[in-house]
N, C-alpha and C positions, 0 to 999 in steps of 0.2 A: 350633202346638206341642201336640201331647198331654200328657197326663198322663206315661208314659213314658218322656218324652223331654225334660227343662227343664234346658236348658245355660246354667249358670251363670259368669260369670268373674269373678274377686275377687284385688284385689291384695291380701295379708297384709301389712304391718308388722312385721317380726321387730326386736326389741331384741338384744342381747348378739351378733350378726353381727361378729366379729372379724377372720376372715379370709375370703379367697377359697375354700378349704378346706371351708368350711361350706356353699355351694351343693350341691355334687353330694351331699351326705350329703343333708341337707333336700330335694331333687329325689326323689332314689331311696327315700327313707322314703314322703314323701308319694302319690307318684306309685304304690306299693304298694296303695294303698287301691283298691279294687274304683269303680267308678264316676269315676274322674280318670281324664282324658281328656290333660289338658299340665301341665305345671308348667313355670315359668322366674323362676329367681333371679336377683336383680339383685343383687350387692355393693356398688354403689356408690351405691344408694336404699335398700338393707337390705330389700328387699321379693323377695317371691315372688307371682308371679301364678299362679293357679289354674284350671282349666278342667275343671269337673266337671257329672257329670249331679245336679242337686238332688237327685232324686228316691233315687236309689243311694245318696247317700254325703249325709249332712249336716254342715253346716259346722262343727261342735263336734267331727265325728273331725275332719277335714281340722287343727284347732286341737290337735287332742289329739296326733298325730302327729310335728307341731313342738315340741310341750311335750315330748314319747319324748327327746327328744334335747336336752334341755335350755334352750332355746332359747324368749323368752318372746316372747308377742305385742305389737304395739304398744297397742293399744288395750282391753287388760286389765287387772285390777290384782290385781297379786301381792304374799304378803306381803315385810316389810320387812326389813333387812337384819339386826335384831334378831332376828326370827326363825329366819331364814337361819343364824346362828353358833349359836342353840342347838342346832340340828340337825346343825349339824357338829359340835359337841362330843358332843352326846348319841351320834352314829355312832363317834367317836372311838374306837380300842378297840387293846389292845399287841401284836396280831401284823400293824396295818395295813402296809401299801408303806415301802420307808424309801425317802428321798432318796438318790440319786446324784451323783457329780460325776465331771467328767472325770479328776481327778487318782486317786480311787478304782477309775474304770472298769474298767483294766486287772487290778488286785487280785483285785476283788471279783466280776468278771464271765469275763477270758478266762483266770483264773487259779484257778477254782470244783471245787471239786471232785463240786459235783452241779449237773443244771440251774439255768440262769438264766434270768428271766423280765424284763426289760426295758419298761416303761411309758412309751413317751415321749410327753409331753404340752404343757398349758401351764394356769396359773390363772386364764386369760381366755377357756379353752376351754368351751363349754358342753356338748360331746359329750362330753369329756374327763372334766368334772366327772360327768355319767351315770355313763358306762363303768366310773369306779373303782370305785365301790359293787360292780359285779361280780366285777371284779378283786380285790375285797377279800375278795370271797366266795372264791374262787379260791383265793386265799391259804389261805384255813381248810380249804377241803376238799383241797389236796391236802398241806398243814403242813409237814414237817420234808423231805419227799423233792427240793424246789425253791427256790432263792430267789426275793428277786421285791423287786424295785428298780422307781423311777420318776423320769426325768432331763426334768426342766423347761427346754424347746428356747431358751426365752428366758435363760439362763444358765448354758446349756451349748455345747459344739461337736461335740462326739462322735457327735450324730443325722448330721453331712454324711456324716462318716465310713461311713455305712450308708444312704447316698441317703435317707434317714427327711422323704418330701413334704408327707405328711399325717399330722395327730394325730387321734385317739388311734391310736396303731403301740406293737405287740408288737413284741418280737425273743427271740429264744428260742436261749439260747446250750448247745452242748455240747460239754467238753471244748476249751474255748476256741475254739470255731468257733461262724459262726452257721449254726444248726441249720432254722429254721422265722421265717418271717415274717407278720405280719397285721397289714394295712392298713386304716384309716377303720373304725371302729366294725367291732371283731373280733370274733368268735365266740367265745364262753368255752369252749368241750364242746372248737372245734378248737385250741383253748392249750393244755386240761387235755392232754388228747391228745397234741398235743408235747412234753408236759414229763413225761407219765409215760411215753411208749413207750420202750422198749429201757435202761428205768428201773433 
């Protein structure tokens, strides 16, 4: 083996692995790194196998990657959940996401008089929990011209209604129709985008 060439394979240990859902995000994240060669998720060991050139890529991205996405490793230690809640509150702030329900949906969404922007998620999601921070950003930047709601799949039903497979999913409503879709860890510029064109 050269210098050039040290092919390495390493199963990860991922904690917070909730659903089946979470592989192909964590795959196509990881596997983006310049020097990864395979990646393959197991849901039912919570682990990801690895197959990368040492040399190109070192294993603190390959870690840093899966952390992108919220998503913690087994064999690190992160802070504690006290931590954790002051940081949600510290982020807290009054133009965040409001809550959705199905009984509101029709109202508040196909009955708007300007865009709607739809967050369907879950609070066990750890991509989920990422994404909003941006979503929130989103909010602020484009303020009064969209609304922007977020319906938790685990206490709703309204996502079948919209074949809604994978979280975090946009849906982007106008004039009571849906307008624009974005699936598994969305693009905020291509939201922003649907929600102010023909604005």
């Amino acid at each position: 083996m050269t210098k050039s060439d040290e092919r390495v394979t390493k199963t990860i240990p991922i904690k917070r692995m909730d659903c089946p859902t979470c592989i192909p995000l964590l795959e196509r994240e990881v596997k983006q790194l310049d020097g990864v060669d395979e990646v393959r998720g197991n849901y039912l060991n919570k682990t990801l196998k690895v197959t990368y050139d040492g040399n190109r890529v070192p294993l603190a991205a390959i870690e840093a990657a899966i952390e992108r996405l919220g998503y913690q490793i087994a064999y690190k230690k992160y802070p504690g959940v006290v931590a954790r809640l002051r940081g949600l509150f510290r982020g807290a702030t009054a133009d965040d996401v409001r809550p959705l329900t199905d009984t509101d949906f029709s109202g508040k969404v196909l009955h708007a008089a300007k865009p709607v922007a739809v967050l369907f998620s879950s609070p066990t999601c750890p991509t989920c929990y990422v994404f909003k921070t941006q979503f929130r950003e989103l909010v602020r930047e484009v303020g009064g011209a969209a609304d922007f709601y977020e319906m938790d799949i685990a206490s709703t039903e309204t996502w079948r209604n919209y074949d809604v497979l994978s979280i975090p999913s946009i849906l982007v409503f106008r004039e009571g129709a849906l307008a624009a879709r974005f699936d598994a860890l969305p693009a905020v510029n291509e939201i922003r985008r649907a929600l102010v064109a023909e604005a």
